[in-house]
C-alpha positions as CSV (number, residue, x, y, z in Angstrom):
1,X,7.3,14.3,-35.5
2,X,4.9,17.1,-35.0
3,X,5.5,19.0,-31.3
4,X,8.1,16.7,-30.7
5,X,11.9,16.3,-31.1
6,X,14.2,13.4,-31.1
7,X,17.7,13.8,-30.5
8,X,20.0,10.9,-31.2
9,X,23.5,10.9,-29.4
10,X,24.8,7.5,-31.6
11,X,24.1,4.9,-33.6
12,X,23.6,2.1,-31.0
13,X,23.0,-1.0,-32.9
14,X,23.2,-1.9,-36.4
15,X,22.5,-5.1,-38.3
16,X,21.4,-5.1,-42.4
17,X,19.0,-2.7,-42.8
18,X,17.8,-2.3,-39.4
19,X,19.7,0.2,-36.8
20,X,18.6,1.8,-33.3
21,X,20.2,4.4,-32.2
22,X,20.7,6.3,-28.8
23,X,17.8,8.8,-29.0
24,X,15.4,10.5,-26.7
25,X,12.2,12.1,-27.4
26,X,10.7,15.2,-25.8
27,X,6.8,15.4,-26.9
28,X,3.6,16.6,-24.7
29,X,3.6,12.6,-24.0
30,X,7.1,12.1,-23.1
31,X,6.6,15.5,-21.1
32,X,3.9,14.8,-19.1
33,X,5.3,11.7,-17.7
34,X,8.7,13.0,-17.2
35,X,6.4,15.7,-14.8
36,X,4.6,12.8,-13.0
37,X,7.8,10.7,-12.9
38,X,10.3,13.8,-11.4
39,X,7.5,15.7,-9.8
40,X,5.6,13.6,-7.7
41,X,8.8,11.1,-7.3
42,X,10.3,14.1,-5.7
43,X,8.1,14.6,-3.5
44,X,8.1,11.0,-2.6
45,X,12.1,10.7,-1.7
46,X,11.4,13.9,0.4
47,X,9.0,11.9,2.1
48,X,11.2,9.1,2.6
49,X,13.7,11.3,4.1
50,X,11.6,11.4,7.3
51,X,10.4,8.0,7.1
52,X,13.4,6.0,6.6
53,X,15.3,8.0,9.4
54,X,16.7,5.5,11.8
55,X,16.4,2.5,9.1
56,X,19.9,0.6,9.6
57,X,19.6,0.3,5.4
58,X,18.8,4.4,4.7
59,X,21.7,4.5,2.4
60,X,20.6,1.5,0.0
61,X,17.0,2.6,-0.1
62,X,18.0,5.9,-1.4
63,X,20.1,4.0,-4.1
64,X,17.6,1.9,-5.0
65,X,14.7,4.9,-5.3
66,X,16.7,7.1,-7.1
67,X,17.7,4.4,-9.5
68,X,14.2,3.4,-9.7
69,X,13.3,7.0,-11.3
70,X,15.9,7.2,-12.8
71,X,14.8,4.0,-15.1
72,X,11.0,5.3,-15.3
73,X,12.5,8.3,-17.1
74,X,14.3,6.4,-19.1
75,X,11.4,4.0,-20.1
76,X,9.4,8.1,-21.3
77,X,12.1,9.3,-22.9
78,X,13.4,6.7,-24.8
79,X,13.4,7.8,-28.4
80,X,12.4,4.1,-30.1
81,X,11.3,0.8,-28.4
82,X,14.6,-0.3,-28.3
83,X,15.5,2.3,-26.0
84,X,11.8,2.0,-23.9
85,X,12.6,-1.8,-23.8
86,X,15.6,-1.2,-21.9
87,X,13.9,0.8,-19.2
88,X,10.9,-1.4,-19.3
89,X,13.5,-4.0,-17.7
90,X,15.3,-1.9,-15.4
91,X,12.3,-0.4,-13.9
92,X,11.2,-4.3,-13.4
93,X,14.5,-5.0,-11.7
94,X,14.0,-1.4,-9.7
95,X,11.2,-2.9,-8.7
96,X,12.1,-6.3,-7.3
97,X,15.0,-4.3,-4.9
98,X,12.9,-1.9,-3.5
99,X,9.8,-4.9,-2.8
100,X,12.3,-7.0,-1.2
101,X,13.8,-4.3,0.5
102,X,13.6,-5.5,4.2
103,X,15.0,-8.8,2.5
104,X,15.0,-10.4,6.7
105,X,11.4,-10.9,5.8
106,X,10.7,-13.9,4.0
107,X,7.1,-12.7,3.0
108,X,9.1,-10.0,0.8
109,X,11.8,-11.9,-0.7
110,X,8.4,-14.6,-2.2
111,X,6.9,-11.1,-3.4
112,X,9.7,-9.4,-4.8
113,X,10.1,-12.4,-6.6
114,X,6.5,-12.8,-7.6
115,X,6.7,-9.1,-9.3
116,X,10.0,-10.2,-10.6
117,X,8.6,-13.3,-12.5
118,X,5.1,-11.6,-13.5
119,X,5.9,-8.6,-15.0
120,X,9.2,-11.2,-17.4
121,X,6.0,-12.7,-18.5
122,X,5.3,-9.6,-20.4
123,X,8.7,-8.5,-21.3
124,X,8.8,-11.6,-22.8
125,X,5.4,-10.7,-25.0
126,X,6.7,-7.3,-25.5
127,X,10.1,-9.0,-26.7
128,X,8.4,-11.3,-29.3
129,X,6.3,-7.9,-30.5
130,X,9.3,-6.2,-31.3
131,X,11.1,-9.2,-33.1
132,X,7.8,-9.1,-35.4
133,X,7.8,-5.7,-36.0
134,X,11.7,-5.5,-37.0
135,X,10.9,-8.5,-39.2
136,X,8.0,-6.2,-40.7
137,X,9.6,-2.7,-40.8
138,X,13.3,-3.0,-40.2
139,X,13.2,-0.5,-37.5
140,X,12.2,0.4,-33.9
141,X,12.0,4.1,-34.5
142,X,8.3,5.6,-33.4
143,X,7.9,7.4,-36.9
144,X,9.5,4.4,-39.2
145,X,7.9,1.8,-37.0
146,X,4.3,3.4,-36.9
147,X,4.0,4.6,-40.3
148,X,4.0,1.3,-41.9
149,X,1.1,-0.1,-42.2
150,X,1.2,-4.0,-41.3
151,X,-1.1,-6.7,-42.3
152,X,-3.9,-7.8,-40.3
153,X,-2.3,-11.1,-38.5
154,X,1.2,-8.8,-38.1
155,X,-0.6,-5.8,-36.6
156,X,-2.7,-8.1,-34.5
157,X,0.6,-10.2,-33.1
158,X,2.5,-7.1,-32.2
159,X,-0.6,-5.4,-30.3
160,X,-1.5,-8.5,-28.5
161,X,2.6,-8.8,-27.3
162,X,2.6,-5.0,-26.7
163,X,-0.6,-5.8,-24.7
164,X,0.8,-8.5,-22.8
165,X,3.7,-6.4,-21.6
166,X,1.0,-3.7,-20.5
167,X,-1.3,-5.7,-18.7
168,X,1.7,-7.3,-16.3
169,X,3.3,-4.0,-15.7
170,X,0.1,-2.4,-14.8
171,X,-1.2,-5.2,-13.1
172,X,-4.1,-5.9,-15.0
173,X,-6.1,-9.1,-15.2
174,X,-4.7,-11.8,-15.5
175,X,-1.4,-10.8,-14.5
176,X,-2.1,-8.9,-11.7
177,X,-1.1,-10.7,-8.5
178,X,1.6,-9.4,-7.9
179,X,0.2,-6.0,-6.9
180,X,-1.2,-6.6,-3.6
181,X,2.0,-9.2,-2.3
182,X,3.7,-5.6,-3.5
183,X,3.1,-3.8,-0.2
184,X,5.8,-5.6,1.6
185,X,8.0,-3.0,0.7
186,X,8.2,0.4,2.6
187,X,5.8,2.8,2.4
188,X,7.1,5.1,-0.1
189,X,8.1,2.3,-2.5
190,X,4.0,1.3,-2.5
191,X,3.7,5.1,-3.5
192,X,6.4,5.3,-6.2
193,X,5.1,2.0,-7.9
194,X,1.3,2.9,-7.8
195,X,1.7,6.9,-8.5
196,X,4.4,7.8,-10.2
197,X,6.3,4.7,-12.2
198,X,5.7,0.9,-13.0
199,X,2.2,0.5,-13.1
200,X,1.4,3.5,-15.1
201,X,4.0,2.4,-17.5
202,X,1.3,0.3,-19.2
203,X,-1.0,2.7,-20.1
204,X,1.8,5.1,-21.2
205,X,3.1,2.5,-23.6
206,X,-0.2,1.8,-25.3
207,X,-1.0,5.6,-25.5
208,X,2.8,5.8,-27.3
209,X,2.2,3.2,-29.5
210,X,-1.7,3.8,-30.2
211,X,-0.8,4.2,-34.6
212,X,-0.1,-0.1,-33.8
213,X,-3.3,-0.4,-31.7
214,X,-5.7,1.2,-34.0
215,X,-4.5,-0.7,-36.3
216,X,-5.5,-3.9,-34.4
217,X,-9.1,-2.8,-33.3
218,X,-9.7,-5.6,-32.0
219,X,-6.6,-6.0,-29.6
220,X,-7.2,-2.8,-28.6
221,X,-10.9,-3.4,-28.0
222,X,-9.5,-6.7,-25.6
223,X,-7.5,-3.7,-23.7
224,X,-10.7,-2.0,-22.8
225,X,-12.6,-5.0,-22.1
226,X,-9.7,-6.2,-19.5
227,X,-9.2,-2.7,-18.1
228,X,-13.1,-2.7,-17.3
229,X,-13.0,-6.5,-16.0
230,X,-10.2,-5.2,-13.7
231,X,-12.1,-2.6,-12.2
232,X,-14.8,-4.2,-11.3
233,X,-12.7,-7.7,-9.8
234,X,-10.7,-4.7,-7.9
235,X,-12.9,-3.3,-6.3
236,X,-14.8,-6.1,-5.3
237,X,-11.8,-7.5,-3.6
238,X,-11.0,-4.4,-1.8
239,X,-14.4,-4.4,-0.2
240,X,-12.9,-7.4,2.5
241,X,-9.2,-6.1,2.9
242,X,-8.1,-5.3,6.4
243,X,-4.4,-4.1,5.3
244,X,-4.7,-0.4,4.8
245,X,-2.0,-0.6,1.8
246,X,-3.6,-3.4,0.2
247,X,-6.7,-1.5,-0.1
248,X,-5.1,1.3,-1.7
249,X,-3.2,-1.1,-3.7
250,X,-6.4,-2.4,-5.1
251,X,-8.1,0.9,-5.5
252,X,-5.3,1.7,-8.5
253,X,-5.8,-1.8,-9.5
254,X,-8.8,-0.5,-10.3
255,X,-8.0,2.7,-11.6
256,X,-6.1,1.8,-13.8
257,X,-8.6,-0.6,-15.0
258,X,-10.2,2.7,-16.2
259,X,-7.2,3.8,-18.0
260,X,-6.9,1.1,-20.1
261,X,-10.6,1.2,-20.4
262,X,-10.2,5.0,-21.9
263,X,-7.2,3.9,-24.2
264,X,-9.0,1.2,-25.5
265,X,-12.0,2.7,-26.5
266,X,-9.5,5.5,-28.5
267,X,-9.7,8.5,-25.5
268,X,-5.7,8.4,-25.4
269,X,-5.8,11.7,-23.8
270,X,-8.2,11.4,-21.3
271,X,-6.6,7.8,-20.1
272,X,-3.6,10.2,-19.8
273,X,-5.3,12.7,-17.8
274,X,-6.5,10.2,-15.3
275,X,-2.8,8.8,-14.8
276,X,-1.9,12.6,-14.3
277,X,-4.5,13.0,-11.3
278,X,-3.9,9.6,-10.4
279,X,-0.5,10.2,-9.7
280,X,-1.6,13.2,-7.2
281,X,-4.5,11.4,-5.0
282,X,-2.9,8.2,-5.3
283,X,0.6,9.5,-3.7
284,X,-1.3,11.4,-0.9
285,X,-3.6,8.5,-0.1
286,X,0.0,6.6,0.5
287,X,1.7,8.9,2.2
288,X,-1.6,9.8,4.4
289,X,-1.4,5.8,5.3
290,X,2.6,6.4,6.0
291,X,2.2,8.5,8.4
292,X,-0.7,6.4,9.9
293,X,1.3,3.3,10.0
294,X,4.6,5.3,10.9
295,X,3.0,6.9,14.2
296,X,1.3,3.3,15.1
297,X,5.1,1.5,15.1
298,X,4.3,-0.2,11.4
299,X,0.7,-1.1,12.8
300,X,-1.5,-1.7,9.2
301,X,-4.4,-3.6,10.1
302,X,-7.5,-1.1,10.1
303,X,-9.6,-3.0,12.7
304,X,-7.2,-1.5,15.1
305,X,-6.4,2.1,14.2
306,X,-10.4,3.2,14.9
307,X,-10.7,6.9,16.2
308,X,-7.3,7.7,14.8
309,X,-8.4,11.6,13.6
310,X,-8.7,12.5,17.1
311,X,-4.9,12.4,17.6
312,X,-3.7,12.7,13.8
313,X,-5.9,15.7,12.3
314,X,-3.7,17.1,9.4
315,X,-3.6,13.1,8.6
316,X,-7.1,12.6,8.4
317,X,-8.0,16.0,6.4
318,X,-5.3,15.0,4.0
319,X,-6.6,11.6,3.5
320,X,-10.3,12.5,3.0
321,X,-9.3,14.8,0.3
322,X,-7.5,12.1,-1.6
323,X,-10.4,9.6,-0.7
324,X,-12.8,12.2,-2.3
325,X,-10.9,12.8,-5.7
326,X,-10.4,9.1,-5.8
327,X,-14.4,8.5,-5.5
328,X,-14.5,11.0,-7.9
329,X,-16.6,13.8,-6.0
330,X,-16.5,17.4,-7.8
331,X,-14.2,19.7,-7.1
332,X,-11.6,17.1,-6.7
333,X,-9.7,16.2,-9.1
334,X,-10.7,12.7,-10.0
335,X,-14.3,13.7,-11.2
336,X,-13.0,15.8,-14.1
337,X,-10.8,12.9,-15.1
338,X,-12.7,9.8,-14.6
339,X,-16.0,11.1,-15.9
340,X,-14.3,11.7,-19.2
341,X,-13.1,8.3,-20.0
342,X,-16.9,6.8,-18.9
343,X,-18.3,9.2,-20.9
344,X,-16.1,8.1,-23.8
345,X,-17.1,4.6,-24.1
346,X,-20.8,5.8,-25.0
347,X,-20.3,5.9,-29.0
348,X,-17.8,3.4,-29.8
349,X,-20.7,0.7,-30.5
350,X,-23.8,-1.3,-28.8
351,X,-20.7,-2.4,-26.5
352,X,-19.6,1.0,-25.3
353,X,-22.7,0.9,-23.2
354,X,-21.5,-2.3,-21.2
355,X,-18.2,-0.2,-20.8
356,X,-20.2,2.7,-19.4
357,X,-22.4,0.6,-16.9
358,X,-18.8,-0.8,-15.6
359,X,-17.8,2.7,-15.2
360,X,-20.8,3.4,-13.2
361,X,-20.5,0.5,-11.2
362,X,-16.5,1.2,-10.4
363,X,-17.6,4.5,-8.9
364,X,-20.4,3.1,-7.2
365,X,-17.7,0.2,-5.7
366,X,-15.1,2.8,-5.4
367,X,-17.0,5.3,-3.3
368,X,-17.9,1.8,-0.8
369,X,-14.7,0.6,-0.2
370,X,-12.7,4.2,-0.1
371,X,-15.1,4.8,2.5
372,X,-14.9,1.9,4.2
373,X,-11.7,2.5,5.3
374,X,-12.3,6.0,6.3
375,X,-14.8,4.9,8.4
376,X,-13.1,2.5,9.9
377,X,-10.0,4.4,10.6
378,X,-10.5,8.5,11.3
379,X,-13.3,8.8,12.7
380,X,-14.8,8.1,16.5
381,X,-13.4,7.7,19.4
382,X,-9.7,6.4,19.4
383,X,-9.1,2.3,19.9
384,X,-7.0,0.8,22.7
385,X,-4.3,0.5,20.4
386,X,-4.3,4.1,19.2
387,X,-4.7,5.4,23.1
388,X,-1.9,3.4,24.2
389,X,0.4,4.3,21.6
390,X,-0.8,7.8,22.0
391,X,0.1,7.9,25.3
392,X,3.4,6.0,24.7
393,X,4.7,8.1,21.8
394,X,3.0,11.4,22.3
395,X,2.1,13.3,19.1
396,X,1.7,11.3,16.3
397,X,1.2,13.6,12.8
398,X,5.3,13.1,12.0
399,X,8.2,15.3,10.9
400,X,8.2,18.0,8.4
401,X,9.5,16.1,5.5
402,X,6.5,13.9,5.8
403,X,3.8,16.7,6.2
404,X,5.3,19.0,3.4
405,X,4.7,16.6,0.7
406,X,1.5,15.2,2.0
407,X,0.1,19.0,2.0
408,X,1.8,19.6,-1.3
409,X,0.0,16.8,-3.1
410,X,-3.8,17.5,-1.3
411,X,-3.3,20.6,-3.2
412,X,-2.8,19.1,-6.3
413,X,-5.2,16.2,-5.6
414,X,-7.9,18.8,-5.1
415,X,-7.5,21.5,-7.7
416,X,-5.2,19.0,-10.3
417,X,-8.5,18.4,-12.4
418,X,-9.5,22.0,-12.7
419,X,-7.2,22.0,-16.3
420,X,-10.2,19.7,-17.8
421,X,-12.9,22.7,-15.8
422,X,-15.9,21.9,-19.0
423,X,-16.4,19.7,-22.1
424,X,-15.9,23.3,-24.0
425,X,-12.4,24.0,-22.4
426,X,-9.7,21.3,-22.0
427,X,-6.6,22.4,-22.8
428,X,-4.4,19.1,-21.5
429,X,-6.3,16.9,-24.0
430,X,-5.8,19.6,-26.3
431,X,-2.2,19.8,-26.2
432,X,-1.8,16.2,-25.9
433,X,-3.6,15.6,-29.4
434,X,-0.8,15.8,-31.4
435,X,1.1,12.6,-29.6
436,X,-2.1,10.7,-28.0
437,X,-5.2,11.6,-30.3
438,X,-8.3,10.9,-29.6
439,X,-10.4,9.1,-32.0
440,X,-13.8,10.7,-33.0
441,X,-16.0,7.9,-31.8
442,X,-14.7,8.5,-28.3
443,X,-15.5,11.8,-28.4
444,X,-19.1,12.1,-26.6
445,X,-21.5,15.3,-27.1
446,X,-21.6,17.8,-23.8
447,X,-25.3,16.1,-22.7
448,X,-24.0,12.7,-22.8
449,X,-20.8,14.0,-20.8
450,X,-23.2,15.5,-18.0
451,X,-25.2,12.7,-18.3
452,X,-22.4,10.6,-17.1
453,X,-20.9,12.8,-14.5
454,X,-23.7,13.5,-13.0
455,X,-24.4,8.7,-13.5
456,X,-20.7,8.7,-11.9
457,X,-20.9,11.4,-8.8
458,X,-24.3,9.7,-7.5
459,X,-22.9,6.2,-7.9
460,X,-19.4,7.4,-5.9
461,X,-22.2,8.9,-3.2
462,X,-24.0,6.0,-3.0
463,X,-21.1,3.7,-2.4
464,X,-20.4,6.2,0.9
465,X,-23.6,6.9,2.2
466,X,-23.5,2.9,2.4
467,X,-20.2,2.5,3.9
468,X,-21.6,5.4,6.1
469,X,-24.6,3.2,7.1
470,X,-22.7,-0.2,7.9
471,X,-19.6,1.5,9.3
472,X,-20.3,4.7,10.4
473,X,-23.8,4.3,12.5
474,X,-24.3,0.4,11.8
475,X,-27.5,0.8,10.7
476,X,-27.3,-1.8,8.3
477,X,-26.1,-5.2,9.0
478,X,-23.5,-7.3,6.6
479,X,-25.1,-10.4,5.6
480,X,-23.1,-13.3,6.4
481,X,-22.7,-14.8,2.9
482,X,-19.2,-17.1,3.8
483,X,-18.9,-18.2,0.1
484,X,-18.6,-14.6,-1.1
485,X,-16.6,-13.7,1.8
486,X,-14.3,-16.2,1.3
487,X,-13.5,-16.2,-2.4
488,X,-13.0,-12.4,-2.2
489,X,-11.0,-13.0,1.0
490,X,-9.3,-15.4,-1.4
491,X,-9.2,-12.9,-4.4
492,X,-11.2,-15.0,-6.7
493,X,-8.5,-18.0,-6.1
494,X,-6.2,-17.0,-8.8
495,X,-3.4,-17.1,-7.3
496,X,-4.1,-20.5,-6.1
497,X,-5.1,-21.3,-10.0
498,X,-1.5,-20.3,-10.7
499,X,0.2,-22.4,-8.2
500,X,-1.7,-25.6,-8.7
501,X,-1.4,-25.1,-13.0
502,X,2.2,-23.7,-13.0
503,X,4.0,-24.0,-10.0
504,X,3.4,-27.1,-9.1
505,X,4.4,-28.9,-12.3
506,X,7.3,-26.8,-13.1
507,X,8.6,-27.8,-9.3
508,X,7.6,-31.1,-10.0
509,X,9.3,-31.5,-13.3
510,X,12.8,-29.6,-11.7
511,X,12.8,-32.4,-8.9
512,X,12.6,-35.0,-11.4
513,X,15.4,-33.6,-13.3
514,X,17.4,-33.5,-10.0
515,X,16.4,-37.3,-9.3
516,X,17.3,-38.3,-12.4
517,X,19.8,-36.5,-14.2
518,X,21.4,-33.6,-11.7
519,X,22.2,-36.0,-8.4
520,X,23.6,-38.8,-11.0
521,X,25.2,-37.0,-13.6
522,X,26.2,-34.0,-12.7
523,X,26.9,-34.4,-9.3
524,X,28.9,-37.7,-9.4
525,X,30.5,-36.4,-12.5
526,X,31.7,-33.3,-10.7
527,X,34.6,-34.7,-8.5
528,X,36.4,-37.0,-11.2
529,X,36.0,-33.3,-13.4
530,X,37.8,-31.2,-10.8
531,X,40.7,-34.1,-10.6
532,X,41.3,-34.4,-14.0
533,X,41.5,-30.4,-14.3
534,X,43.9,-30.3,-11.4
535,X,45.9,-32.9,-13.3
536,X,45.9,-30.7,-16.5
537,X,46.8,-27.7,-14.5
538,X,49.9,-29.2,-12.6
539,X,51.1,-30.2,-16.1
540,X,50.8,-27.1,-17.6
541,X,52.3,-25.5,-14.1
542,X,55.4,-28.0,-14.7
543,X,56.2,-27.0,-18.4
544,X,56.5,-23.3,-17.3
545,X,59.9,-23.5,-15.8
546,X,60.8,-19.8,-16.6
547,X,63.9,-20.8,-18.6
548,X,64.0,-18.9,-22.0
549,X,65.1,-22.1,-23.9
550,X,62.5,-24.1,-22.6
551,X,60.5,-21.8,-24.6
552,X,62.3,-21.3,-27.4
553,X,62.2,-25.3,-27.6
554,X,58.9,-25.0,-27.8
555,X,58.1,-22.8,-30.3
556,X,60.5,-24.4,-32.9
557,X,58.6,-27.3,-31.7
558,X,55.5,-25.7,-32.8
559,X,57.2,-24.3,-35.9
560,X,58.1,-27.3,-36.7
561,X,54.7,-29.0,-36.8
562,X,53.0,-26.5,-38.6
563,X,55.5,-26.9,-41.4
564,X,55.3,-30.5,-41.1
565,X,51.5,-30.1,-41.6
566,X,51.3,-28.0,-44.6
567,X,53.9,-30.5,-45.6
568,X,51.8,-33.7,-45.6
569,X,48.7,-31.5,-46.8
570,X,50.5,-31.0,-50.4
């Protein structure tokens, strides 16, 4: 494997011809995640060290975090699927402890179990893929898996399952419901899942597995085409939230809607550039919130933390530079990365253009509801609320293993892009080619890339001078429009789609089962079961009397028919 190694400790499994062993891979992909994982999930844990203080549960979050990172580097490294399966599942399970963390509230046990149940929906897809691929090439290995070159249905079955496991990881359309119910966990745990493990496992495992994917265009053109649906859906949604997490939750809904978008179009690289600076702004915008929502005694509801700047300034500062590189304004980092995946939809076919006008339209979206919130929240005069928590609590910015990371990651969130400074000089894509290529149609000239920054940045600076205008000086006045409101409110009804298609059948069908086979059967069959167990037990109990010639009887006894048997047999 060309700038890469894979070391293999043992054999692990072996059946016929095909065998997996226990191997991890070091490559600039493997690499950059392990960065992301260990890097920014460090600074996250730090972070948590001053924001769990005092919880009664300190010493089982910090199990569950570290075991969460722990099976997100296992997922990178893996050296074959096999290996990646494993801590595909592990971070799933990570994930459903840390969600239901505070497990007193009922609101987080339904949504650990929600993630829980989602993301086995692709595991299961991801599971089939892999049983057709062994089937196909007797191996899991990355080199003996991707240099065989299936047939059409084969390569389109295992892209489509490998798909499926993406899109629920990642929350992508139309397994992304989960995402939002998500933020019932703590703070830190919304950061770790949305910057620097489980969601950006999905576009990690298509960029691995991209020799499968271009091999199944059109699976790979359905990636893009969800990845730019989800944007858009996203963002629209975020536009009504009121829960400050939940619009950050959506925002990298939505970003990495343009992930996927860039790997499906065949930018592998620049998808994976985006997850790099995603990983910075996304953290800080988080931890930003954390300390928000830590100083206001878990308060989350933006309506009521107006004017909070005045009293929180390092917060506020922080925040606007991770809103900024998330809008995508230069120098930030976001404009270097999200430009590039926009701009390389333009010559992948008369479609690419649809792709592009999505792009435009994410940034125009994105720049409104980013902005919306820091309009709402920072600036002004402080609320009621904020005053009489001030005033209760004294200062509010938190302890220094909050602000350390938090200033740590503006940083990064503001100069992270600068390795991507021109079309002419872009070293990470560079030294990424040689385990996530990018194909030549996605590679646009230098005018269509300025084109499409320059398309991008006045789209992100319309989308705030609008929020500006209705939430800033009120200038401009929300039309009522309850239908919209509502079904965005509502998040386009899917998840009531789900409960009336799914849920309610499948609870329907287990009470009938109970009726008529558990309460019956089972049930009345139970008691006579234990008796007659009890029975067998006391006469086994009886027959072991301890005496040696009790069981010396019975062995010759035994002897004795076995003889007899072979016996009558001849």
């Amino acid at each position: 494997m060309p700038r890469g190694e894979i070391t293999t400790a043992w054999t692990w499994l072996q059946s016929g011809n095909f065998h997996a062993g226990l191997q991890l891979l070091v490559d600039p992909l493997s690499t950059v995640m392990m960065l992301i994982v260990s890097g920014v999930g460090g600074l996250i844990v730090l972070y948590s060290i001053g924001y769990m203080d005092g919880d009664d549960e300190e010493r089982r979050y910090f199990a569950y975090i570290s075991f969460f990172v722990f099976s997100m580097l296992l997922l990178v490294e893996g050296g074959n699927l096999l290996l990646l399966l494993v801590g595909w599942g592990l971070v799933g399970l990570s994930s459903y402890l840390l969600i239901g963390f505070w497990h007193q509230r009922p609101s987080a046990v339904q949504a650990a179990k929600k993630a829980f149940v989602m993301n086995a929906v692709g595991d299961a897809t991801m599971a089939l893929a892999f049983f057709i691929l062994i089937a196909h090439t007797h191996s899991l290995s990355f080199g003996s898996a991707f240099s065989v070159h299936l047939s059409s249905t084969a390569a389109n079955l295992v892209a489509l399952g490998l798909l499926g496991g993406a899109v629920a990881k990642s929350a992508q359309i139309p397994l992304q419901t989960w995402l939002p119910d998500a933020m019932e966990g703590p703070t830190p745990v919304s950061a770790l899942i949305h910057a620097a493990t489980m969601v950006t496992a999905g576009v990690y495992l298509i960029a691995r597995t991209h020799p499968i994917f271009e091999q199944a265009r059109t699976i790979e053109l359905i990636a893009a085409g969800t990845g730019a649906l989800t944007l858009l859906v996203a963002g629209l949604i975020a536009l009504v939230q009121v829960d400050i997490k939940r619009v950050i939750a959506y925002s990298t809904m939505s970003q990495i809607g343009y992930m996927f978008l860039g790997a499906g179009v065949g930018a592998y690289a620049n998808g994976m550039f985006h997850l790099l600076t995603h990983a910075f702004f996304k953290a800080l915008l988080f931890m930003a919130a954390g300390l928000a929502i830590h100083a206001l005694a878990g308060e989350q509801d933006i309506r009521n933390m107006r004017g909070l700047g005045r009293l929180m300034p390092f917060t506020k500062w922080c925040f606007l530079a991770g809103a900024l590189a998330l809008v995508g304004i230069p120098p930030f980092s976001g404009f270097f990365s999200k430009d590039s995946i926009v701009a390389s939809t333009i010559n992948i076919g008369w479609y690419g253009w649809i792709f592009w006008a999505c792009g435009i339209a994410g940034a125009f979206l994105t720049g409104l509801y980013t902005f919306r919130l820091w309009f709402l929240v920072f600036p002004g005069e402080p609320s009621p609320f904020v005053r009489e928590h001030h005033h209760r609590h004294g200062r509010l910015e938190g302890s220094l293993t909050m602000l350390v990371p938090v200033g740590i990651l503006t940083v990064l969130a503001t100069i992270g892009g600068w390795l991507q400074w021109s079309p002419r000089w872009h070293p990470f894509t560079d030294w990424l080619e040689p385990a996530a290529r990018t194909l030549p149609a996605a590679v646009p000239t230098n005018t269509q890339e300025y084109y499409t920054s320059a398309a991008t940045v006045l789209a992100g600076l319309a989308g705030i001078a609008i929020a500006w205008a209705i939430y800033s000086e009120r200038t401009i006045k929300i039309p009522a429009a309850p239908f919209w409101r509502r079904t965005l409110e509502h998040k386009f009804y899917v998840d009531q789609l789900y409960d009336a298609v799914f849920y309610r059948p499948g609870a329907a069908i287990a009470n009938g089962l109970r009726r008529e086979f558990e309460e019956p059967v089972v049930l009345q069959a139970g008691p006579d079961l234990g008796e007659t167990t009890l029975e067998a037990g006391g006469f086994v109990r009886r027959i072991q009397t301890g005496l040696l010639r009790t069981y010396v009887l019975f062995l010759a006894a035994g002897a004795a028919g076995v003889v007899l048997a072979f016996l009558i047999a001849k």
